[in-house]
VODOFI-287544 format. One record per residue (C-alpha): residue number from 0; x, y, z. Coordinates in steps of 0.05 Angstrom, whole numbers, plus 5000, padded with zeros to 4 digits. Layout:
# VODOFI-287544
+-----+------+------+------+
: pos :    x :    y :    z :
+-----+------+------+------+
: NUM :    X :    Y :    Z :
...
+-----+------+------+------+
# end
This chain:
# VODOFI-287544
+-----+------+------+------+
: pos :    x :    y :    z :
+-----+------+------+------+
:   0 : 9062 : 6154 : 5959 :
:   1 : 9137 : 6148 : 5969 :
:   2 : 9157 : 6157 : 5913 :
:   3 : 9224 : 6194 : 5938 :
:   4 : 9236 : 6227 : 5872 :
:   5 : 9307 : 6258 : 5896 :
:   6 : 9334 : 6189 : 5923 :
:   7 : 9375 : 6137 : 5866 :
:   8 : 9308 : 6092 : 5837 :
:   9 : 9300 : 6026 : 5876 :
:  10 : 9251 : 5959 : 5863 :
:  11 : 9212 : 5990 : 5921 :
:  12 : 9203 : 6061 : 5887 :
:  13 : 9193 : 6029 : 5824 :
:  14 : 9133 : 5987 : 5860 :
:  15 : 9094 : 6063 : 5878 :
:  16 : 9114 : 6086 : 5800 :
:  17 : 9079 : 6024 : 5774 :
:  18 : 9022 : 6039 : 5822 :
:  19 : 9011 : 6102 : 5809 :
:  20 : 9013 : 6096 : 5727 :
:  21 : 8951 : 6043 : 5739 :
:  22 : 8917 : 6108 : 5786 :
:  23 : 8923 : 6144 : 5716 :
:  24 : 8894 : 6091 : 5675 :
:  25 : 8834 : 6091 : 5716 :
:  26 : 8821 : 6153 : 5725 :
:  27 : 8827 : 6149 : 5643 :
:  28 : 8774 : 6100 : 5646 :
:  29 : 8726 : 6147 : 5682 :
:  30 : 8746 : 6200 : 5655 :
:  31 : 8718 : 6168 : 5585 :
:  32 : 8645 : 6152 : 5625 :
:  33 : 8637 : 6229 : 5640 :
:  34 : 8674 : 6230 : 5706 :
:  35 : 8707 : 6292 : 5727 :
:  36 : 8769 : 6288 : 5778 :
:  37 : 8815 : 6327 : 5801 :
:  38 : 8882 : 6287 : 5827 :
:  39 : 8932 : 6320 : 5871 :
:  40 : 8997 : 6276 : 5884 :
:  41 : 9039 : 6286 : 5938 :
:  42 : 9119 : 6243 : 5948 :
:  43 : 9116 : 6230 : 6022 :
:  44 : 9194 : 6210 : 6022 :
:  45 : 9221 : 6165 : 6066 :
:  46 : 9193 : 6123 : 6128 :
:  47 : 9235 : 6170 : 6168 :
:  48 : 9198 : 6233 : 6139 :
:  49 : 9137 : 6268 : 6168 :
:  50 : 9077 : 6283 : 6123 :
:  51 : 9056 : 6340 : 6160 :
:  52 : 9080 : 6391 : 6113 :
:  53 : 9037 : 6357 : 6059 :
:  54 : 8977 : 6349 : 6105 :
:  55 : 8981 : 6426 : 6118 :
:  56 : 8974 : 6446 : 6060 :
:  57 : 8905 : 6483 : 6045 :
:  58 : 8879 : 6441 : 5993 :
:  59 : 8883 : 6386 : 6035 :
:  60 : 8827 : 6403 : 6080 :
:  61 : 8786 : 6398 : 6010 :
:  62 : 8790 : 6336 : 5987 :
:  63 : 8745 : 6271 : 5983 :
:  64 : 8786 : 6216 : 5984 :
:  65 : 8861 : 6203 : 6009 :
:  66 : 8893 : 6143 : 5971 :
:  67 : 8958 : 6117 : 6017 :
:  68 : 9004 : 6138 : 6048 :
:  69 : 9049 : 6073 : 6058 :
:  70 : 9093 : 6078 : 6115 :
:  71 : 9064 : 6062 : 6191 :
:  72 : 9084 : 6139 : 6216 :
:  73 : 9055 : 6171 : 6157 :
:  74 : 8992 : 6126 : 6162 :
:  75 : 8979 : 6144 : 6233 :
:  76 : 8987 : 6215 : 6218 :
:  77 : 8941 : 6220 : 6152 :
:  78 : 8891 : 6173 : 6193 :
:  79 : 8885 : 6232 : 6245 :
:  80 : 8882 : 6287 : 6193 :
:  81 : 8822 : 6242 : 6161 :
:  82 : 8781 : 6236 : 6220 :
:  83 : 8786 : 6313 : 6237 :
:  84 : 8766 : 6337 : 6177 :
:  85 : 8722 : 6266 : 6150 :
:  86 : 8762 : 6253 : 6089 :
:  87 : 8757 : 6177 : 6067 :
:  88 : 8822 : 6146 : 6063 :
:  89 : 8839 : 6080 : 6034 :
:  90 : 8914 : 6041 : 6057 :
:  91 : 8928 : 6003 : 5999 :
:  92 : 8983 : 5958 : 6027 :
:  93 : 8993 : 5952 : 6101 :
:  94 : 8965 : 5888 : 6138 :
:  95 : 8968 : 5923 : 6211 :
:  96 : 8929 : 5986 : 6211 :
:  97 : 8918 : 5997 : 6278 :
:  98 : 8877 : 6065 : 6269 :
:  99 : 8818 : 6023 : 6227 :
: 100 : 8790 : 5994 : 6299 :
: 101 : 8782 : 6077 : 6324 :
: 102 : 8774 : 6124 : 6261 :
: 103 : 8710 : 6109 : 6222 :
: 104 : 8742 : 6138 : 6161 :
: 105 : 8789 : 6083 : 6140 :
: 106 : 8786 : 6036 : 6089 :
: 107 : 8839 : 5981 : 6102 :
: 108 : 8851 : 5944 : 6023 :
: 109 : 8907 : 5889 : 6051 :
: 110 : 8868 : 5845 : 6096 :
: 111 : 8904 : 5830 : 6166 :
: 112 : 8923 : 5768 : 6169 :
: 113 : 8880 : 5739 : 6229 :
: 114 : 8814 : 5759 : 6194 :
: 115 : 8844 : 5732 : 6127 :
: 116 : 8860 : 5664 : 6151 :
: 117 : 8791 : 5664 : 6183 :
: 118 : 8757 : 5676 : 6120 :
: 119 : 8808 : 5624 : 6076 :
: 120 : 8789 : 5568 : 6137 :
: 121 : 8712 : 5584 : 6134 :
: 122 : 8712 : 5580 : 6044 :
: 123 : 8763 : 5522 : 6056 :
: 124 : 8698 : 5482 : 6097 :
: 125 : 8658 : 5505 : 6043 :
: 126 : 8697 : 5476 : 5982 :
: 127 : 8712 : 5412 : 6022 :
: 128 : 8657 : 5397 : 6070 :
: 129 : 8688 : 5333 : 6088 :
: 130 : 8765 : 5332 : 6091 :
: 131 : 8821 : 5289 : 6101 :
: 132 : 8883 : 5335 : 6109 :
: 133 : 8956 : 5301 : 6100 :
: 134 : 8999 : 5355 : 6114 :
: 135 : 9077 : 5349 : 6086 :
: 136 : 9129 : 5387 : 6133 :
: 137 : 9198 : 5405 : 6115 :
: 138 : 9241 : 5388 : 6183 :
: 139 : 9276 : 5459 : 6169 :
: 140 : 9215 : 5492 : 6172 :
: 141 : 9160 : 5508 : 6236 :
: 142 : 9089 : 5508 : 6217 :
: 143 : 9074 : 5582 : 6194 :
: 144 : 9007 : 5619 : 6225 :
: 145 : 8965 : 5593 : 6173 :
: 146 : 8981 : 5521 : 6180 :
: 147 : 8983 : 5534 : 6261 :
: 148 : 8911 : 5559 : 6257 :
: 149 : 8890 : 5514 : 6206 :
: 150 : 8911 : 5445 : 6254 :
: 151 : 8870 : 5483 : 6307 :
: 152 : 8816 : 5489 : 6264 :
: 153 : 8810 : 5421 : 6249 :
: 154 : 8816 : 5394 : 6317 :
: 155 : 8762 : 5446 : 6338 :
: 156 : 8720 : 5407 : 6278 :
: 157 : 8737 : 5340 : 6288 :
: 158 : 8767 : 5331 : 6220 :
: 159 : 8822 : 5273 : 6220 :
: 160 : 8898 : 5300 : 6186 :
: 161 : 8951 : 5276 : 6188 :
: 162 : 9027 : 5295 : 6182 :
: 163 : 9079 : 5265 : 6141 :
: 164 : 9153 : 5286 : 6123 :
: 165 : 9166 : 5336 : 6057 :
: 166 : 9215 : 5290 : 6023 :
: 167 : 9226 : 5232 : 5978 :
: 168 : 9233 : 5185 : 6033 :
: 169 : 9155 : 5196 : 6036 :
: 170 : 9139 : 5157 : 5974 :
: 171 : 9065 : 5150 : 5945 :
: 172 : 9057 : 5081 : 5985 :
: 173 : 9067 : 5118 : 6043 :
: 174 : 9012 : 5169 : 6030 :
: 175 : 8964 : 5117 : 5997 :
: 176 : 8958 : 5078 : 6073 :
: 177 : 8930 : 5155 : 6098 :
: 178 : 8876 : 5160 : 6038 :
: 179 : 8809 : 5159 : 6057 :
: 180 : 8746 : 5137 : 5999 :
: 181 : 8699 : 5175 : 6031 :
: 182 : 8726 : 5238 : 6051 :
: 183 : 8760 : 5298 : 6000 :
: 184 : 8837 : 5281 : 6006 :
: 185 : 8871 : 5341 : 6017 :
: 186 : 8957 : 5343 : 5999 :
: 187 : 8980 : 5408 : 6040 :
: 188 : 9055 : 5428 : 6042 :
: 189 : 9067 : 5473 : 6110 :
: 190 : 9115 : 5522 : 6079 :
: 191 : 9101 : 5571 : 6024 :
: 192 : 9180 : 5551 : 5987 :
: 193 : 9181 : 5520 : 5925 :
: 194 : 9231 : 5469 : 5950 :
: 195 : 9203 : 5420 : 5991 :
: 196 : 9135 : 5421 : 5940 :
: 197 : 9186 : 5409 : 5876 :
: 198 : 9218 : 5343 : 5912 :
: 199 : 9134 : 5330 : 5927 :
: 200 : 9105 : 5347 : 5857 :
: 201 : 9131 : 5285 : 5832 :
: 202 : 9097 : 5240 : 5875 :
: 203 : 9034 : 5272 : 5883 :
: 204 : 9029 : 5269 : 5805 :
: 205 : 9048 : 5187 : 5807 :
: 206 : 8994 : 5192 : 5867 :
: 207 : 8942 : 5212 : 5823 :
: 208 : 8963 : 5169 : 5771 :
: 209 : 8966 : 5106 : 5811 :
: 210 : 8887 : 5119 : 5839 :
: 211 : 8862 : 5146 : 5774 :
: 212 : 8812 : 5087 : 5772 :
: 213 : 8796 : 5091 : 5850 :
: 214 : 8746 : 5133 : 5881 :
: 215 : 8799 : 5175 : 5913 :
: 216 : 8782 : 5252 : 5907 :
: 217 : 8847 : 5283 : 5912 :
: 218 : 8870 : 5356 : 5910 :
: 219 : 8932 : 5395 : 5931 :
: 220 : 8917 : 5458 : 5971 :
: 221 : 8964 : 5519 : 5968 :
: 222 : 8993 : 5584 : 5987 :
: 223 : 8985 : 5655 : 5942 :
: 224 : 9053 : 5638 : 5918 :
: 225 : 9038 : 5589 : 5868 :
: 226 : 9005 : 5631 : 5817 :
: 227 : 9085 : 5655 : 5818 :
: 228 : 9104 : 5583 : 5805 :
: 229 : 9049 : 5563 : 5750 :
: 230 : 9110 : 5586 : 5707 :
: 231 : 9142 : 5515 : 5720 :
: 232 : 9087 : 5470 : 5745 :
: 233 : 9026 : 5497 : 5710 :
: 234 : 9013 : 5433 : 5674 :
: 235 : 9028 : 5381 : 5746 :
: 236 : 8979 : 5439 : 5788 :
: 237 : 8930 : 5420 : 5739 :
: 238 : 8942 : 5344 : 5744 :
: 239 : 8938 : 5347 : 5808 :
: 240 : 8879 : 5389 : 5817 :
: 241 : 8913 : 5445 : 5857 :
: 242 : 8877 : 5495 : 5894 :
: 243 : 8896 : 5562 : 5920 :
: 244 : 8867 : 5621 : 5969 :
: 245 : 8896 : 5693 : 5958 :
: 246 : 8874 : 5755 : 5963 :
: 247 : 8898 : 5782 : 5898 :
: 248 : 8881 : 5744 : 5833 :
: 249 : 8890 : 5758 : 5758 :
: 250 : 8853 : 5714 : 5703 :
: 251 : 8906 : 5734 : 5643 :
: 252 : 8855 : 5697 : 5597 :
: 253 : 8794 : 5755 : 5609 :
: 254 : 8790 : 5794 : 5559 :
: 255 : 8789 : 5853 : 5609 :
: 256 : 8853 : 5828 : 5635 :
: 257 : 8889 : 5828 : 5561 :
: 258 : 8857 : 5901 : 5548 :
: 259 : 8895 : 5927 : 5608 :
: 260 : 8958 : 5900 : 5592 :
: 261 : 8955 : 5930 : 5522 :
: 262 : 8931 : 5992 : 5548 :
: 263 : 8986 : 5990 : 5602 :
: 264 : 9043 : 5969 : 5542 :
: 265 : 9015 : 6024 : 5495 :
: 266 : 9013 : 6087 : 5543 :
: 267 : 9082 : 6072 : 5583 :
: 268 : 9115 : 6023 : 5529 :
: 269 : 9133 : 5972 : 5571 :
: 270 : 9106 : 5913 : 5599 :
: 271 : 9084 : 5911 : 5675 :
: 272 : 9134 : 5875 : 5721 :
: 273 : 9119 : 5806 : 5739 :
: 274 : 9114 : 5794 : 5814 :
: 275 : 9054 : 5788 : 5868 :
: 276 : 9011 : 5822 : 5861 :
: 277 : 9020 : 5875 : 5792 :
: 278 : 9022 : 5934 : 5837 :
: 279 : 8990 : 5971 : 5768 :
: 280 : 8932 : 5922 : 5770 :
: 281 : 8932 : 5944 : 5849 :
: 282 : 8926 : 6016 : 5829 :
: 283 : 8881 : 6012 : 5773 :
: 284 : 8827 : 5966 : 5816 :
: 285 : 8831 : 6011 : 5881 :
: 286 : 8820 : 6084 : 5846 :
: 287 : 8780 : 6055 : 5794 :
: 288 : 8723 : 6026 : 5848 :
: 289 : 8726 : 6077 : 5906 :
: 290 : 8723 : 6134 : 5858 :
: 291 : 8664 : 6099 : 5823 :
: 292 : 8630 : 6082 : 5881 :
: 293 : 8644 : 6157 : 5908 :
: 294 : 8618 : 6183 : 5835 :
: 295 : 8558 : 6138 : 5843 :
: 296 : 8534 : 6149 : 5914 :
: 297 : 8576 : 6204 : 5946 :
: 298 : 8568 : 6214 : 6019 :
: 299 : 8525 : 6141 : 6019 :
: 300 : 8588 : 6111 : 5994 :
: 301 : 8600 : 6073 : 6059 :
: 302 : 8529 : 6041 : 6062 :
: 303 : 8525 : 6029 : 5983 :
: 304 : 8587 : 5998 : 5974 :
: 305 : 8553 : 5928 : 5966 :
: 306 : 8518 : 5958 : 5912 :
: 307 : 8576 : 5966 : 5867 :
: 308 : 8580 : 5926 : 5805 :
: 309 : 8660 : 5927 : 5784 :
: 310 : 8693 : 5856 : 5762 :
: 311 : 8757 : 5866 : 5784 :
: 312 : 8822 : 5859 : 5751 :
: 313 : 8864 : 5833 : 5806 :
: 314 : 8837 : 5849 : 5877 :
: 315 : 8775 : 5843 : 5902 :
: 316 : 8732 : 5872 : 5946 :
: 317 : 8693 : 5854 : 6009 :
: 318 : 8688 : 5914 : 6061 :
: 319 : 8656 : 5903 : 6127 :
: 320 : 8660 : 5953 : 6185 :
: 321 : 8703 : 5936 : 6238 :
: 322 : 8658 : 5962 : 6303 :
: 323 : 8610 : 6008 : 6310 :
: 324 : 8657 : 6068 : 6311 :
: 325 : 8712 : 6036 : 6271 :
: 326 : 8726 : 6037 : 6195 :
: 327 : 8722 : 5983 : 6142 :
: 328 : 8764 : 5924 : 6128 :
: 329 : 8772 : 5878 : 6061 :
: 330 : 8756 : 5809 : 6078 :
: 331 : 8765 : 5787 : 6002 :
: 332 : 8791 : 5718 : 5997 :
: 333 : 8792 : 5688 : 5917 :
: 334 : 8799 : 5611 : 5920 :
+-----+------+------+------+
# end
């Protein structure tokens, strides 16, 4: 991990600090069912650095399972060392891993974002069978990939949408004439901001108010982002009956969840920092279930994976090889 333990600390280092400290509560967690580790921890520096002189090192020929690195060069050079000497190594945060199609080795955590948005459209079809998308654009703002793919999508299916301005000109009238009785309504903002969806909130909410004794099923459909802003709208996502997809989810209210953050507050004294996702929740999940499943099944790991029985805190996990000769990718989506 970059940790870069001789630079001045930075949110970024802080990020592979927080990480890390949820690798050691995990492999505290283990080590109370009887499993035996032995962790070696390397700083790979800077983006600019080479790993080499850490993938040299004779240990390293030794071990079982590479967690990182982080950086595209270092990835590209630990993916090579992995293949050579078939070491399993998981990338916990890079989206564009080009070395997953080639080295059967690699276990890619953040999906990329053309098979996510495949798997969010194919659960979205599932949720709501039969749609009516009104999607509400900011004129500052193009359509992002998701929103591009998803109008595709719905053309491809024959699924009527349609597209109205993000502002209060665009009053609940206005949406009422595009409602349809027989289909799921589905309110979709086109940007991720929390702008244009706090001038909307209020009107969706005086939407649902105004059909409450209709038979219009409404919902508002949304981006990862919005578990961020539960903070101010918790109580209008929940009039409104707001979905999300993302690929990282915490429910604070398990009592797993509360355990780890009183575990986490207890060893480090401090509370983990709030942002998307808990990079301590990211660390605890990842070395808690590949060292379990490696514990469990050893060199079957890759077959038996689907075997595993681990709720996870925060990210989950859906691993399907990529080709015949390729390695494994997380198609994960919560809803």
């Amino acid at each position: 991990l970059p940790l870069m333990l001789e630079d001045s600390i930075s949110s970024e280092q802080m990020k592979m600090v927080e990480f890390y400290e949820g690798v050691l509560l995990a492999l505290d967690s283990l080590k109370r069912q009887g499993v035996s580790i032995d962790l070696y921890v390397y700083d790979s520096g800077n983006k600019w650095a080479s790993i080499q002189p850490i993938l040299a090192k004779p240990e390293m020929q030794q071990m079982n399972l590479i967690i990182g690195p982080v950086y595209d060069q270092h990835i590209a050079e630990a993916a090579a060392f992995a293949e050579s000497n078939g070491i399993r190594m998981v990338v916990p945060f890079a989206r564009q891993v080009d070395a997953v199609f080639t080295n059967p080795y690699i276990y890619q955590v953040n999906t990329p974002q053309s098979y996510f948005y495949s798997e969010v459209y194919d659960r979205f079809f599932m949720q709501f069978p039969h749609p009516n998308v009104i999607f509400f654009e900011s004129p500052e703002e193009k359509d992002d990939d998701l929103i591009s793919g998803f109008k595709r999508e719905l053309s491809y299916r024959e699924v009527p949408y349609t597209v109205l301005l993000a502002d209060t000109a665009t009053n609940k009238d206005t949406i009422m004439t595009r409602l349809d009785t027989e289909r799921q309504n589905i309110l979709m903002m086109t940007s991720e901001k929390s702008g244009s969806l706090n001038n909307m909130i209020p009107i969706f909410q005086l939407l649902v108010r105004d059909t409450a004794s209709t038979k219009y099923d409404m919902h508002l459909f949304g981006y990862p982002q919005y578990q961020v802003y539960t903070n101010n709208h918790l109580a209008s996502f929940y009039e409104i009956d707001t979905y999300f997809y993302s690929s990282f989810y915490t429910n604070n209210l398990l009592p797993e969840a509360k355990a780890f953050h009183q575990k986490y507050r207890r060893t480090y004294s401090k509370e983990i920092v709030n942002r998307y996702p808990k990079y301590a929740i990211l660390g605890f999940d990842i070395a808690y279930y590949f060292l379990k499943a490696m514990h469990l099944y050893g060199t079957d790991m890759d077959s038996r994976l689907g075997e595993m029985k681990y709720t996870p805190l925060q990210t989950g996990f859906k691993f399907e090889r990529v080709n015949n000769w390729g390695g494994f990718i997380n198609r994960k989506v919560f809803f």
